[in-house]
C-alpha positions in Angstrom: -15.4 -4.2 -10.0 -14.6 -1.0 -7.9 -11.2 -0.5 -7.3 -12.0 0.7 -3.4 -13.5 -2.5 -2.7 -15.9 -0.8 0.1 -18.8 -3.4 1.5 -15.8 -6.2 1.9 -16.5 -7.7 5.2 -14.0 -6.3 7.9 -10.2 -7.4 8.1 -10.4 -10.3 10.7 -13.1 -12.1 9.0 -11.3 -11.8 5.1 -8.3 -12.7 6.8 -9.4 -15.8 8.4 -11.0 -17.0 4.6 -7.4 -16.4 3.3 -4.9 -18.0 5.4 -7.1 -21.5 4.7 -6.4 -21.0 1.1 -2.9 -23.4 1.0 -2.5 -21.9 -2.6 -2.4 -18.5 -2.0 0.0 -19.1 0.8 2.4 -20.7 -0.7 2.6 -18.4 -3.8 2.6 -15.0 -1.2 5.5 -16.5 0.7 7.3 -17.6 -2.1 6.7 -14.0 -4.0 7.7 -11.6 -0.8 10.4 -13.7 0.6 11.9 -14.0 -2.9 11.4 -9.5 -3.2 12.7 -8.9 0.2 16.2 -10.7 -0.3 17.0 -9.4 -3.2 16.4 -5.7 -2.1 18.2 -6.7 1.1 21.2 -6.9 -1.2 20.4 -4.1 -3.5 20.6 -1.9 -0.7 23.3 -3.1 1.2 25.3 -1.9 -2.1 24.8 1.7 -0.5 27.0 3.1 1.8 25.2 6.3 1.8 21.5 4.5 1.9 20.8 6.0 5.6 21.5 9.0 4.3 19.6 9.4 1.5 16.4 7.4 3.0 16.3 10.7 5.5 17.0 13.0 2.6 14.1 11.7 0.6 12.3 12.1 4.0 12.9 15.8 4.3 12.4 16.3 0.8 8.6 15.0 1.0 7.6 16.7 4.5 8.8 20.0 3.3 6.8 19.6 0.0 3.8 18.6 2.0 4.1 21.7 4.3 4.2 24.1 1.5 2.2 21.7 -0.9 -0.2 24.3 -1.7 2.8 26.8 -3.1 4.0 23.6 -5.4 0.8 22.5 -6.8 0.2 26.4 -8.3 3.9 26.4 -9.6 3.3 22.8 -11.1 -0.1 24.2 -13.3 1.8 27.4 -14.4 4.9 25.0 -15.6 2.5 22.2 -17.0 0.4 24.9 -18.7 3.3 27.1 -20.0 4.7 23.8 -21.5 1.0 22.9 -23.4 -0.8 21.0 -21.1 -4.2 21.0 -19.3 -4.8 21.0 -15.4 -7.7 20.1 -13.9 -8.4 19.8 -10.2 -10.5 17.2 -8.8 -12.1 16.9 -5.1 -13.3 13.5 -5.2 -13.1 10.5 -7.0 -16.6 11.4 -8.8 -15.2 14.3 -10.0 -11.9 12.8 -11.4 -14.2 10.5 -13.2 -16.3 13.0 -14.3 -13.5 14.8 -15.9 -11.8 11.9 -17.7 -15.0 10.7 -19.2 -15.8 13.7 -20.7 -12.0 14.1 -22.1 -12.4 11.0 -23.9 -15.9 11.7 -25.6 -14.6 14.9 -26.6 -12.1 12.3 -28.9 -14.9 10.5 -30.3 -12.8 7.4 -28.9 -14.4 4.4 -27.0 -10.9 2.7 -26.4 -8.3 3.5 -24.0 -4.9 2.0 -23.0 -3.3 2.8 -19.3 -0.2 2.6 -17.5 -0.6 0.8 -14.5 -2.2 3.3 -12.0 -3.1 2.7 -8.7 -5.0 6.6 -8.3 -7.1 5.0 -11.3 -8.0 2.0 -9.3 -8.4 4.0 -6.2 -11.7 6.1 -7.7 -12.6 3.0 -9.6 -11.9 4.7 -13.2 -12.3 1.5 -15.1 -15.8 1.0 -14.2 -16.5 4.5 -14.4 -15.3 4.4 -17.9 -16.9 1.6 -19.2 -20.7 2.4 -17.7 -20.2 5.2 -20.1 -19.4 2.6 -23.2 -15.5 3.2 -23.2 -13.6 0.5 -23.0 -10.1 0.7 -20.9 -7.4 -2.0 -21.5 -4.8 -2.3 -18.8 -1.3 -2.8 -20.7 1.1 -3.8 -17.4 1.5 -7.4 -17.6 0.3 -8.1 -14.1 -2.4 -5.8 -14.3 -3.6 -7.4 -17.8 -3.9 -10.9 -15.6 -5.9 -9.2 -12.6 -8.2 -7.7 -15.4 -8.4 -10.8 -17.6 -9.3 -13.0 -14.3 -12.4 -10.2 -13.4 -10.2 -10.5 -10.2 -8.8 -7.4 -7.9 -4.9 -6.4 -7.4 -3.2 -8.0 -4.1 -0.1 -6.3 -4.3 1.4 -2.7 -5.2 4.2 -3.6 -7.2 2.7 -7.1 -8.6 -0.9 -6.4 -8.4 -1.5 -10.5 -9.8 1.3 -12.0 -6.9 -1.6 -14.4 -5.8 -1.5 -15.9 -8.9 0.9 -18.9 -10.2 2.1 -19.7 -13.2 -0.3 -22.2 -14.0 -3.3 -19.9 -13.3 -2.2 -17.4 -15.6 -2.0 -20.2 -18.3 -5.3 -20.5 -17.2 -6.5 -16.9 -17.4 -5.1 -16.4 -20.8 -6.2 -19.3 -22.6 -10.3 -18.5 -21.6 -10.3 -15.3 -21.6 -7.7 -13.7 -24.2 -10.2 -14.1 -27.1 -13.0 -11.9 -26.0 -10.6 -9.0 -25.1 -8.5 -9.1 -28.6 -6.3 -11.6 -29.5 -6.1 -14.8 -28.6 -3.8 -17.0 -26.6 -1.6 -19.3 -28.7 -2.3 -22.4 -29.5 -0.7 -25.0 -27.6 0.1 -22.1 -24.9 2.5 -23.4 -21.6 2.9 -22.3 -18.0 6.5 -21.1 -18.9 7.3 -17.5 -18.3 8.7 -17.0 -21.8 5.4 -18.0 -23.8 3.2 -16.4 -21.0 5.4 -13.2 -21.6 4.9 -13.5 -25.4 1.0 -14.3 -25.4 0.8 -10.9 -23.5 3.3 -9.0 -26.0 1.1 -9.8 -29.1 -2.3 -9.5 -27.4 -1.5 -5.4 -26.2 0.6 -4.4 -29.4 -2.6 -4.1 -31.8 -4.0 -2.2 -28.6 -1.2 -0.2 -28.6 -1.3 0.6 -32.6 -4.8 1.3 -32.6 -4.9 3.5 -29.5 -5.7 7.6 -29.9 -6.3 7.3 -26.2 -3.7 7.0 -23.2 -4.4 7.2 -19.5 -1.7 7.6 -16.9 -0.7 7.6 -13.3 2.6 9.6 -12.4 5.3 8.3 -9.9 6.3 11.9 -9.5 5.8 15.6 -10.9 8.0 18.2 -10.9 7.0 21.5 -9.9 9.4 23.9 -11.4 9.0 22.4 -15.1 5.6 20.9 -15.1 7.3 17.3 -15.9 5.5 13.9 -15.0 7.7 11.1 -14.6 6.7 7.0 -14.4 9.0 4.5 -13.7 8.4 0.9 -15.0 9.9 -2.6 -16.0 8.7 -3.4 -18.9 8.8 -1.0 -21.5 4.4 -0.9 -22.0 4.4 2.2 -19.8 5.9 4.3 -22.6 4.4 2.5 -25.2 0.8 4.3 -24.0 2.7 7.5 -23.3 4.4 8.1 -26.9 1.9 6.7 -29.0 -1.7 7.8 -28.5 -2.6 11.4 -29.9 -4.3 12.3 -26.3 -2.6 11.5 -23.2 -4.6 12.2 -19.5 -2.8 11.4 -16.4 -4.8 11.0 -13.1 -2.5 11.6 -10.3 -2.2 11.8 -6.4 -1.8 15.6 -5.3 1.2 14.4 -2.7 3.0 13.2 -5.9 4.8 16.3 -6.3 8.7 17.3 -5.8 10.2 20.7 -6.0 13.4 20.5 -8.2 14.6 18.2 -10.7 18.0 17.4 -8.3 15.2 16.1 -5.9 13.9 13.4 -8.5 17.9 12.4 -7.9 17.2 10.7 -4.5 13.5 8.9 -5.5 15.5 7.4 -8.3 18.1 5.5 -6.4 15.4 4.6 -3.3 12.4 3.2 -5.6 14.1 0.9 -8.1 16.2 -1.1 -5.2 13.2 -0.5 -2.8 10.6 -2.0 -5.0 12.3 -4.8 -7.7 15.2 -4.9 -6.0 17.3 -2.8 -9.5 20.1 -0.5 -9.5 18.3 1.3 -12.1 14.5 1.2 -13.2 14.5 0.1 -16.3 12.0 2.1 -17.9 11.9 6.3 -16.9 9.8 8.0 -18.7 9.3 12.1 -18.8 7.2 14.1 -20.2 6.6 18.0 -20.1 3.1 19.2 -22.0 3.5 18.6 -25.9 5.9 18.6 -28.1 5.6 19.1 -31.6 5.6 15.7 -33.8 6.4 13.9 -30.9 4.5 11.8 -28.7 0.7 12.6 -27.6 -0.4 16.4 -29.1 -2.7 17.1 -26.2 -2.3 16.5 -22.7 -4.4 16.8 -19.6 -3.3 17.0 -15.7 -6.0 15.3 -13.5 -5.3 16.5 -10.3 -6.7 13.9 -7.3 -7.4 15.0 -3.5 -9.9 12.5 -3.3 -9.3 12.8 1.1 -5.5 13.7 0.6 -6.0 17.2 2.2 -8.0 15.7 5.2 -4.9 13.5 5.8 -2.6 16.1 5.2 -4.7 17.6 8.2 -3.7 15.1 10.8 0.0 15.9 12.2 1.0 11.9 12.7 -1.2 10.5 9.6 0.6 13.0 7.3 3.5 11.1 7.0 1.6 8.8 4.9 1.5 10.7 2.0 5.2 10.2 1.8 4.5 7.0 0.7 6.3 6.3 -3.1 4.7 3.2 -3.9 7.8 0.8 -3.5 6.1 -2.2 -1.7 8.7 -2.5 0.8 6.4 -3.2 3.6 4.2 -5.7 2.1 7.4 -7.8 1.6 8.5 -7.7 4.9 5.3 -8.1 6.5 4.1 -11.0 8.2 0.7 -10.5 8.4 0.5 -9.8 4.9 1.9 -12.9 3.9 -0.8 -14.5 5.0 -3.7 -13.1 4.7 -2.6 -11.6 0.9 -3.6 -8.1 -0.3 -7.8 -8.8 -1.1 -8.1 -9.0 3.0 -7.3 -5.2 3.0 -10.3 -4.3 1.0 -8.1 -1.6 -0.4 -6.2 -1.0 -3.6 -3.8 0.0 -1.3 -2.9 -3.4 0.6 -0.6 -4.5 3.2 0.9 -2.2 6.0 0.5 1.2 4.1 -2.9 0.4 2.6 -3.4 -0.2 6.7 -2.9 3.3 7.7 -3.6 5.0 3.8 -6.7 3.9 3.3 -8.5 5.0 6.5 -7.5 8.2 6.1 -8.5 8.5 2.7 -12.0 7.0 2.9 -12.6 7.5 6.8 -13.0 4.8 8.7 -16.9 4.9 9.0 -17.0 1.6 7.2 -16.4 -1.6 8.9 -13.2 -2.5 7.0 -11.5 0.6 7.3 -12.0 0.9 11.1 -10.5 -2.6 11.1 -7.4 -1.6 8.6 -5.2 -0.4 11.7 -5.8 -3.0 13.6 -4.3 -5.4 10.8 -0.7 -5.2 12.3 1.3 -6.9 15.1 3.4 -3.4 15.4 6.2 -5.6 14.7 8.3 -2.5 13.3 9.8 -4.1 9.9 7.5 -1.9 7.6 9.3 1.1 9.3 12.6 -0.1 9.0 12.5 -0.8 5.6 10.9 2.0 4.2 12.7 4.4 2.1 11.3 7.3 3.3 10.6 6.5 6.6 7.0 6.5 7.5 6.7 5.5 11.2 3.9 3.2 10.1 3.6 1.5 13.4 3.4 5.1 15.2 0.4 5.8 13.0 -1.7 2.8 13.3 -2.1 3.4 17.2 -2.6 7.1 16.3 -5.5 5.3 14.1 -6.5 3.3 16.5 -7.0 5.6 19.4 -9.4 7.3 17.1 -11.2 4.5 16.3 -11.4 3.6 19.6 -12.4 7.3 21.4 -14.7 8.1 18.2 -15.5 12.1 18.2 -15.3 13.8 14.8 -13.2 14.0 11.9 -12.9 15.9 8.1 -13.9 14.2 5.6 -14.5 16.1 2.5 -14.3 19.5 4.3 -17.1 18.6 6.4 -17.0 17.5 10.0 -18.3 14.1 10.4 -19.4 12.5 14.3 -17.5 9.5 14.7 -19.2 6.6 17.3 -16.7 4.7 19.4 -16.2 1.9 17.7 -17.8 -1.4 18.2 -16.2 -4.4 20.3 -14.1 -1.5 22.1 -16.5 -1.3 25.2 -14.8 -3.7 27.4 -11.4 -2.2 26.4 -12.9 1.2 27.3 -14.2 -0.1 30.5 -11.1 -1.8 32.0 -9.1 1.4 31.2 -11.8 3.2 33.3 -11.7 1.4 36.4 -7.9 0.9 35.9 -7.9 5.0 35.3 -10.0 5.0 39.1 -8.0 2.3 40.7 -4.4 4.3 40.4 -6.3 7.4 41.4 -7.3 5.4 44.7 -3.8 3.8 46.3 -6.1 2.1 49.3 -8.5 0.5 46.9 -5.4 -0.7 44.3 -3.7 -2.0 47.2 -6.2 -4.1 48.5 -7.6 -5.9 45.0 -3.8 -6.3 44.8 -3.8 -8.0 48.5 -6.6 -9.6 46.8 -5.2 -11.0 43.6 -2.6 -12.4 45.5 -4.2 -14.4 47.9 -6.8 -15.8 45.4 -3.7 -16.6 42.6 -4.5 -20.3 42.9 -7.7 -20.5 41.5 -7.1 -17.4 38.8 -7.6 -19.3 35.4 -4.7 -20.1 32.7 -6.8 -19.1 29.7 -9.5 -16.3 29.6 -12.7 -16.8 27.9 -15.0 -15.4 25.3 -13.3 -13.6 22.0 -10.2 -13.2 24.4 -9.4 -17.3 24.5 -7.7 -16.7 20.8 -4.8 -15.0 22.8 -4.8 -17.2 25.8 -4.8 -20.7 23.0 -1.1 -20.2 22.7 0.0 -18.7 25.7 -0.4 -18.4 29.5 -1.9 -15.5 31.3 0.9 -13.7 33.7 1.2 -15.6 37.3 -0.1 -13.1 39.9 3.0 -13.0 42.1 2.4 -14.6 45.8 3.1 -11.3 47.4 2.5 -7.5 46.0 4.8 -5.3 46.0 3.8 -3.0 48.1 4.0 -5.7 50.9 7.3 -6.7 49.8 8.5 -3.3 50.0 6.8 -3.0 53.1 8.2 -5.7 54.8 12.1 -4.9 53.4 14.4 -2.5 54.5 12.8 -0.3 51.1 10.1 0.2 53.5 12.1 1.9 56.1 11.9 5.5 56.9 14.7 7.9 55.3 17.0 9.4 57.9 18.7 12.0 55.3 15.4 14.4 55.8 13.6 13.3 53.8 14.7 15.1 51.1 14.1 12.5 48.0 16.7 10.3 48.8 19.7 11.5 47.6 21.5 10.0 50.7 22.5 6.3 51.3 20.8 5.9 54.8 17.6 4.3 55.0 18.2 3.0 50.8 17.2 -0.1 49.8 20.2 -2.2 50.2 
């Protein structure tokens, strides 16, 4: 199943199937509300955690501003240390390249690291419509992956999913992966935990073949770090004899003292830790230890378009921590599938259009999955203004005119069900521009308030079901001010009204 999700019908209408589903509800709100305390806490144990929230900040806008410096210092490190870099445009070409890295093997297994740039250009399927068969070794992913289902979440891609359901997923379908399921298998987290542990380790012995994301690289030693929780991460990263990590081109940082600040912000932003449990580094190969060769995938796959756009840049700042879909009411409940995205919730809402363009109809919806309530924001540890960018995004989507997609300039049409919006802001546009006329369809307004309705109808009656349109006043204010002693001539010369004669009392 690709990992973009693109043909999924637009946000309102996937959101509207999944609020109805009582299930996935109840196990979102349980999930995010249960997260979001226990990070409250975990940051409240900083006294410093303003401070280094805008130091991680300024650490990722000066990388992107001189991102193109980095990424040639990070292939001279990675390739003076024994690795391969390869650069990728698109998603094709990123699949292209790791195909073709693991036929040169003669291998037709591999085992990942959860990877959400492998899910964005769908490397999964790509891999096995050439006969290779990737095996997902991150417990949550393992249950979206046994269920043929689709990650919901950044940090737990299976959160939809109760304990009972997983029972489920792992009794039918652990047998034609590998091993099976014990017999006699229960809901309890334990056993579940346990089934998992002895269906990946005979993946994990047999494996020649790992494939990685990167939480970060570091520039000026070529290094590749992934944080994790449960130890499978370095399990694919030590063992196989070929490593190939596919990672985002914004995952860079300079300096190994700036790894300092992502590594007190990401554990408590994300599972709520002091300290990830798992941190694994690696610089090119080693001899006798851990993978012998290693490849660099380097993804754009739209990043440099993005990078393009002075408000949507901040995106790219984004570590991956979850925060915002934790905080987020709209994503609790309408769950992550509504975003059609591997990337769901309040970043996916302003990532994903920029990374795919928002010529389909669920990525021109994306920004408008938001009430702008502001919490993503505040709880972000590197302080994207998400809010600020999904009006930027929506303006565009709104106005239409052209964008880069690609390195080509692509004609954007106004989007649809935007022509009354555009309208009323054209005649309220000519009605400011023309005092008489706004004054008299105010004069207007006002004498006709009685029979104005309480609700409005059409698409706009959703609003109006739960609340009342504003009363038009009995008089406007221009009247009033008319008729007061605000109306009243100046007597000070007129010179702006700096005096006290003639003020409004």
């Amino acid at each position: 199943m690709s990992g973009t999700f693109v043909g999924m019908p637009a946000f309102p209408k996937a959101a509207h199937e999944a609020v109805h589903n009582a299930t996935l509800r109840g196990n979102l709100r349980h999930a995010t509300h249960t997260i979001r305390t226990k990070r409250a806490k975990a940051v409240a144990e900083l006294a410093d955690w303003a401070e280094l929230r805008e130091a991680g900040k300024q650490i990722k806008d000066h990388t992107l501003r001189h991102l193109d410096h980095y990424l040639v210092q990070l292939e001279e490190s990675v390739t003076a240390a024994g690795g391969t870099v390869h650069w990728a445009a698109d998603a094709e070409e990123a699949n292209r390249i790791v195909t073709e890295l693991v036929r040169a093997t003669g291998e037709t297994e591999v085992v990942k690291v959860k990877s959400m740039a492998t899910q964005e250009i769908a490397l999964n399927e790509a891999l096995e419509a050439e006969g290779i068969h990737a095996y997902e070794t991150d417990l949550a992913e393992l249950i979206v992956q046994l269920g043929k289902d689709r990650p919901s979440h950044i940090l737990v891609p299976a959160i939809h999913r109760n304990r009972g359901e997983i029972r489920d997923i792992f009794v039918r379908e652990m047998s034609e992966w590998g091993r099976p399921a014990p017999e006699g298998l229960t809901d309890t987290p334990a056993e579940l935990a346990e089934a998992a542990r002895l269906h990946l380790r005979e993946k994990f012995l047999r494996a020649k073949v790992g494939v990685s994301g990167a939480n970060f690289m570091i520039a000026e030693t070529g290094t590749l770090v992934v944080v994790e929780s449960e130890g499978n991460g370095r399990m694919c990263l030590t063992l196989p004899e070929t490593l190939i990590s596919v990672v985002g081109i914004e995952k860079i940082l300079p300096t190994w003292q700036d790894l300092e600040v992502f590594l007190q912000t990401l554990p408590r932003s994300s599972t709520a830790e002091r300290m990830n449990p798992y941190t694994s580094t690696w610089t090119g190969t080693t001899d006798e230890d851990g993978p012998q060769t290693f490849h660099l995938v380097l993804l754009d796959n739209g990043r440099t378009d993005t990078l393009a756009d002075e408000v949507g840049r901040q995106a790219l700042r984004c570590i991956r921590c979850s925060a915002c879909l934790n905080v987020c009411p709209v994503y609790e409940r309408a769950g992550g599938h509504a975003y059609g995205s591997v990337y769901p919730g309040p970043i996916g809402a302003i990532l994903s259009p920029q990374l795919r363009g928002t010529g389909s109809e669920i990525d021109a919806s994306l920004p408008y999955a938001s009430s702008l309530c502001g919490a993503c924001y505040e709880v972000c540890p590197v302080a994207i203004d998400i809010p600020e960018v999904l009006v930027h995004l929506r303006e565009r989507i709104a106005q239409g005119g052209t964008a880069t997609s690609g390195g080509n300039k692509v004609v954007l049409k106004p989007a649809k069900g935007h022509a009354a919006e555009r309208a009323a802001m054209r005649a309220a546009r000519w009605a400011f521009a023309h005092p008489g006329a706004l004054r008299a369809g105010q004069r207007l307004a006002s004498r006709t308030r009685r029979f104005h309705p309480r609700t409005v109808p059409g698409p706009g009656r959703a609003w109006t079901d739960s609340r009342d349109l504003p009363t038009v006043p009995a008089e406007p204010f221009r009247d009033w001010w008319q008729r007061t002693n605000g109306g009243k001539q100046r007597t000070n010369g007129g010179n702006g009204g700096n005096g006290e004669k003639g003020a409004a009392k």
